[in-house]
C-alpha positions as CSV (number, residue, x, y, z in Angstrom):
1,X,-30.8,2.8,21.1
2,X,-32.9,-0.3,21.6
3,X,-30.9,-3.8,21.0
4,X,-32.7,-5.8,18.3
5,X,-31.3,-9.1,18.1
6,X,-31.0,-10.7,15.0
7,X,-32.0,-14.1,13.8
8,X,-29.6,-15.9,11.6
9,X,-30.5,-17.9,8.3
10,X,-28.9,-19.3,5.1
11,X,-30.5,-17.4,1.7
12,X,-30.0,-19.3,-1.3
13,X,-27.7,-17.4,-4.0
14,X,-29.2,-17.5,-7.6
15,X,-27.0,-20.3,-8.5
16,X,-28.0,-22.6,-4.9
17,X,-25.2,-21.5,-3.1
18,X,-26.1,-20.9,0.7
19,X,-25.3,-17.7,1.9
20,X,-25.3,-16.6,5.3
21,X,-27.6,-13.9,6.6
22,X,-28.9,-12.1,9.8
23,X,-32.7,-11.0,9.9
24,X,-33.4,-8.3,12.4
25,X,-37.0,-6.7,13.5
26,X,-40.5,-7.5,11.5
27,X,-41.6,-3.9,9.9
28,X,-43.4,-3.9,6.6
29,X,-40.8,-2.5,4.8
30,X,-37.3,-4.1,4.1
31,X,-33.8,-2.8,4.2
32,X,-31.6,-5.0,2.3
33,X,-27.8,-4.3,3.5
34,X,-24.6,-4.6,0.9
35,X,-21.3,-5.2,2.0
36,X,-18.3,-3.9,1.0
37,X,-15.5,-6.2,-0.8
38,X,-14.2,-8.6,2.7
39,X,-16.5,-7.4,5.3
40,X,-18.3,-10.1,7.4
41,X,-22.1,-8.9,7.8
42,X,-21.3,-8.4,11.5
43,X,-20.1,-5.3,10.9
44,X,-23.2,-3.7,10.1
45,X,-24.6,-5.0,12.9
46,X,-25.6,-1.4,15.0
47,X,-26.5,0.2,11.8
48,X,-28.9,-2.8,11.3
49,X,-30.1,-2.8,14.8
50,X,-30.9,1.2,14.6
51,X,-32.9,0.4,11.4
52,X,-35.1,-2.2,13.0
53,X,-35.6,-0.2,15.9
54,X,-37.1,2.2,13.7
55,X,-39.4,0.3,12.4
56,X,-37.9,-1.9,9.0
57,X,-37.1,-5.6,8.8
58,X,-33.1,-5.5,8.0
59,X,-31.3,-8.2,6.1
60,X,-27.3,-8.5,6.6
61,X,-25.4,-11.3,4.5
62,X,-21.7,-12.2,3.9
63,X,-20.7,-12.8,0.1
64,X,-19.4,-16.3,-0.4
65,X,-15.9,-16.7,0.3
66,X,-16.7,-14.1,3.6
67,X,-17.2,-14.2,6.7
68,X,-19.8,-17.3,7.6
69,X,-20.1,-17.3,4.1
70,X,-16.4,-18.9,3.8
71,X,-15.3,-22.5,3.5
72,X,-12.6,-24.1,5.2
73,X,-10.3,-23.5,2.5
74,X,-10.1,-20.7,0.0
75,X,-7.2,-22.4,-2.0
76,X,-9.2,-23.7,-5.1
77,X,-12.9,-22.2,-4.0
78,X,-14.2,-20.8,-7.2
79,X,-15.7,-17.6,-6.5
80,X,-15.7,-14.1,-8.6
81,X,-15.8,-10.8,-7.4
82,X,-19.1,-10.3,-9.8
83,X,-20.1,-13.6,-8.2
84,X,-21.2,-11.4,-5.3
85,X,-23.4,-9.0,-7.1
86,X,-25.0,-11.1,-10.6
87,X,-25.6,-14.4,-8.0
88,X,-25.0,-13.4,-4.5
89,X,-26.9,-10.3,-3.9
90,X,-29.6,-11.4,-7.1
91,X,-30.4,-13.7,-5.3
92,X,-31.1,-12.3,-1.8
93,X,-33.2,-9.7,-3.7
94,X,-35.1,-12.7,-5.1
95,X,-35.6,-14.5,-1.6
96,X,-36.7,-10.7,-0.2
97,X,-39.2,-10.3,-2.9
98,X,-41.0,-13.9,-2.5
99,X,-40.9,-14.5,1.2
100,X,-40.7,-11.1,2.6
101,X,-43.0,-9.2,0.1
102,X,-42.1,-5.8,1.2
103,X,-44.6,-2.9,0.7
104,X,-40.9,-1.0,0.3
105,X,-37.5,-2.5,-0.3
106,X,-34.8,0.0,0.3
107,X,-31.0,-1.5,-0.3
108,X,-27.9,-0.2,1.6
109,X,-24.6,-0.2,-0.9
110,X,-21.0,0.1,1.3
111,X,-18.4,0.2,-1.5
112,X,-18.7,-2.5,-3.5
113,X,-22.0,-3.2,-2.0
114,X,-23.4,-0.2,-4.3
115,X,-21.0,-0.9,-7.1
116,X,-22.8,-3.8,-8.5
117,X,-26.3,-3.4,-7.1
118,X,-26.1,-1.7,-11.3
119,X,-25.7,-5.7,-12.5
120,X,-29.2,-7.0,-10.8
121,X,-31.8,-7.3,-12.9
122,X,-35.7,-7.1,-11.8
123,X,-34.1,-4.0,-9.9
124,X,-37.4,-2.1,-10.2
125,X,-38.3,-3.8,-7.0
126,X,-36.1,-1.5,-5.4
127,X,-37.6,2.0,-4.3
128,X,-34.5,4.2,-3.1
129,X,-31.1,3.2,-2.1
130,X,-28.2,4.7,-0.3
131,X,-24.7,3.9,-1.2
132,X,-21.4,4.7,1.3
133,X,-18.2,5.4,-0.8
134,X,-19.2,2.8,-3.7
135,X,-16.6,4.1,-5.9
136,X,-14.6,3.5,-9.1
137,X,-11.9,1.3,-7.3
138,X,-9.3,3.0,-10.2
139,X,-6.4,3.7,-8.7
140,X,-5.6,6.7,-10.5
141,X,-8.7,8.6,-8.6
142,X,-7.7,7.5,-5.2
143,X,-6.7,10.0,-3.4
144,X,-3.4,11.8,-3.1
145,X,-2.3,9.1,0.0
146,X,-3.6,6.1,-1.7
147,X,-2.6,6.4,-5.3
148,X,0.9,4.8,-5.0
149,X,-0.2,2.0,-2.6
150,X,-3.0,1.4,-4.6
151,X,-1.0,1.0,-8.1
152,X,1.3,-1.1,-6.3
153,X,-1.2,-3.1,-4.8
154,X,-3.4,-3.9,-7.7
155,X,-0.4,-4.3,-10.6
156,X,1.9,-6.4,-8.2
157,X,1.4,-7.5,-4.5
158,X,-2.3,-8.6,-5.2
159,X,-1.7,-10.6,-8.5
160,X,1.6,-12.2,-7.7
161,X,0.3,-12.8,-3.9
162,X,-2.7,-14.6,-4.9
163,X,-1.1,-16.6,-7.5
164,X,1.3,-17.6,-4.6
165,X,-1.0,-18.7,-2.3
166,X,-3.8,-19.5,-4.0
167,X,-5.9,-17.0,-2.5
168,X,-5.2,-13.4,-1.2
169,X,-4.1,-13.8,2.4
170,X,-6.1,-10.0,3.4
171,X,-5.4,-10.8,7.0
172,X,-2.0,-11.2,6.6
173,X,-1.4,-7.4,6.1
174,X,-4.4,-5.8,7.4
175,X,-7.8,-6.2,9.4
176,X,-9.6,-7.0,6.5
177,X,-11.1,-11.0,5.6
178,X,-8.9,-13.2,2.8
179,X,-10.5,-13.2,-0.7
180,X,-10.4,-15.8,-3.1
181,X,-8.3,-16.2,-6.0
182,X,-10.5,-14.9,-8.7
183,X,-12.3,-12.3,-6.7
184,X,-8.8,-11.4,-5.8
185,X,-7.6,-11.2,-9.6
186,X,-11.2,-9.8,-11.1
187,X,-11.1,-6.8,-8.6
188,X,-6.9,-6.1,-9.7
189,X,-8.0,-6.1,-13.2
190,X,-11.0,-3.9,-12.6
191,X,-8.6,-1.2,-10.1
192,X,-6.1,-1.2,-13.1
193,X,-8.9,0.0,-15.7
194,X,-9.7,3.7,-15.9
195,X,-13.8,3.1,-16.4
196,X,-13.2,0.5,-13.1
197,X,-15.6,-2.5,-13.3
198,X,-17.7,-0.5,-16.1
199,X,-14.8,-1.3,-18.2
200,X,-15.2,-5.0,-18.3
201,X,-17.3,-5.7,-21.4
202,X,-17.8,-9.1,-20.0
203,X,-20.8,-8.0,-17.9
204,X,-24.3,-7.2,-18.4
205,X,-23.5,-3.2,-18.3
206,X,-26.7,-2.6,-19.9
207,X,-28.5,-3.1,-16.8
208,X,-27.3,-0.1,-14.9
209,X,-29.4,2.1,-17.3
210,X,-32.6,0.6,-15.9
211,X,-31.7,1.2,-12.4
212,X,-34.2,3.6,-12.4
213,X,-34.7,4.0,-8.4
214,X,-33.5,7.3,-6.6
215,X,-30.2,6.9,-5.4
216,X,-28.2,8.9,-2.7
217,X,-24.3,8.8,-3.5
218,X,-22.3,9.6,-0.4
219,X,-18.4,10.3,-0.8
220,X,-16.5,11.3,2.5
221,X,-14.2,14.0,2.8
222,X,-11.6,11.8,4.5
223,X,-12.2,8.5,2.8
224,X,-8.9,8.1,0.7
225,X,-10.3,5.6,-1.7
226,X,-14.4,7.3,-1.4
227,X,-13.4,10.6,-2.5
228,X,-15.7,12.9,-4.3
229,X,-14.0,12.2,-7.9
230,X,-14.1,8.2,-7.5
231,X,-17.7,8.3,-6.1
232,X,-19.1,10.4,-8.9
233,X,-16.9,8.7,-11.7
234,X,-18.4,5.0,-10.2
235,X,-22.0,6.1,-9.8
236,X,-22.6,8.3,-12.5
237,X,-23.3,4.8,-14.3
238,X,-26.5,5.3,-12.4
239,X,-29.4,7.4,-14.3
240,X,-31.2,8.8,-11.1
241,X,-28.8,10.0,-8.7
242,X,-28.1,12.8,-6.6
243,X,-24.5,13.1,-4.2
244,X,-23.7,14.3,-0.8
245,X,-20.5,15.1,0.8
246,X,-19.9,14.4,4.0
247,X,-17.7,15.8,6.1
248,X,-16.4,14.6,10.0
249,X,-16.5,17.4,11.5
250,X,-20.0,18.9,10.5
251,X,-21.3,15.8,12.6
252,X,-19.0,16.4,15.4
253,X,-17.0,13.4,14.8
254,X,-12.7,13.4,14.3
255,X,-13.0,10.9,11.3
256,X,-15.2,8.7,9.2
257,X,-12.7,7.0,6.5
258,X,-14.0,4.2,4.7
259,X,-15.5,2.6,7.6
260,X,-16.9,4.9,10.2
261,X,-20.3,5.8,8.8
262,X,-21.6,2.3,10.4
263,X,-20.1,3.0,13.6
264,X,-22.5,4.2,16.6
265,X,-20.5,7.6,16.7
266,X,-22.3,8.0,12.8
267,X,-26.2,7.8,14.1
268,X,-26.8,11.3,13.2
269,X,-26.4,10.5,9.4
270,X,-28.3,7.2,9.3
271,X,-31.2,9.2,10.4
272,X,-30.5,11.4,7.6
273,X,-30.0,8.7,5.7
274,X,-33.6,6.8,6.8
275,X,-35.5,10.3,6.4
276,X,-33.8,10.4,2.7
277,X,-35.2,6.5,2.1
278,X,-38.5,6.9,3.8
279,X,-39.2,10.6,1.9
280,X,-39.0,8.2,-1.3
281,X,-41.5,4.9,-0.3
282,X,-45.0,4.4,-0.1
């Protein structure tokens, strides 16, 4: 696979915040890559590389309060989970449409990265978009080894952690980035409600209806928080959307989990994945 380095930038969120971003290749058409909740853009880095290679201009950002994204502190750094979708990701679909003008602009959802790509609004810009276990973070539809470590997490350890500390200190138990102390909170109170984040009356729900581009819904068949139930129950929200279950060992892989469709070893099903997106553009 050809090495396409990438070109680093800020983007400016809706609100001015500056976000940090990676540009790779210089095709006509635009890929526009959403992160999942505490991942650092890095991580899509081979995915995005692939893309360019074949052709598309790729854009990678962190969230704010992630990755290069991050201040110095979390403790007291405002930022909302829904931050990342209504301002942060609004408004690198803004800067796409007016500097990059893309005859196609297809988006990439990981998790939470396809969750709330439902809250942007001028969203008819989009022409097709993939999403990689975005599903309803409940924890009742986790599956059967994550339901008791997700109730615990997300009625106790989370909450009372964050309030501790001021932010939630991710790192500390696991691989995964800190978050701050409202993302941290917003996200708890979303995983405790059985509709998830379309529960919360408090955002602009309305606009998942008009969300009208094809969508491709994958769950994985050894992700314990993407499983079938909790990817269907999240993006059923979405009016145009078909589902795929994938399965490691019809690629010839051991495992996929939550993370392992953006690893090298998954390269058969991006290319499914860019035949699906392409078979929908211009």
């Amino acid at each position: 696979m050809t090495s396409i380095e990438g070109v680093n930038r800020t983007i400016p969120a809706t609100d001015g915040f500056a976000l940090a971003a990676t540009v790779y290749g210089s095709g006509d058409d635009v890929v526009m890559v959403n992160a999942a909740t505490a991942v650092p853009r890095q991580f899509y880095e081979a995915f995005a590389q692939f893309l360019a290679a074949e052709g598309h201009t790729v854009i990678t950002y962190d969230y704010r309060g992630v990755g290069e994204s991050r201040p110095a502190s979390l403790r007291g750094f405002d930022a909302s989970a829904s931050d990342w979708g209504l301002c942060d990701m609004q408004g690198v679909l803004e800067w796409i449409s007016a500097d990059l003008a893309p005859k196609d602009l297809f988006a990439i959802g990981h998790s939470a990265g396809g969750q709330q790509a439902g809250l942007l609004t001028g969203a008819d810009r989009i022409t097709a978009m993939a999403t990689v276990s975005s599903q309803s973070g409940y924890w009742r539809l986790q599956g059967p080894g994550e339901v008791a470590k997700v109730f615990l997490s997300v009625h106790a350890v989370l909450p009372l952690t964050t309030r501790l500390f001021g932010y939630f200190p991710w790192s500390k138990f696991t691989s995964g980035e800190d978050l701050p102390k409202a993302a941290a909170l917003e996200w708890a109170r979303w995983c405790r409600d059985p509709k998830y984040i379309l529960g919360d009356d408090s955002l602009p729900l309305e606009r998942y209806a008009t969300f009208m581009a094809p969508v491709m819904a994958y769950s994985i068949d050894d992700d314990g928080w993407g499983t079938a139930k909790s990817v269907r129950s999240m993006m059923s929200a979405y009016p145009n959307v078909e589902y795929e279950h994938l399965v490691p060992s019809a690629i010839g892989v051991s495992s996929l989990g939550h993370f392992g469709y953006f690893r090298p070893k998954s390269k058969a099903l991006w290319e499914e994945t860019l035949r699906w997106l392409r078979s929908h553009g211009q």
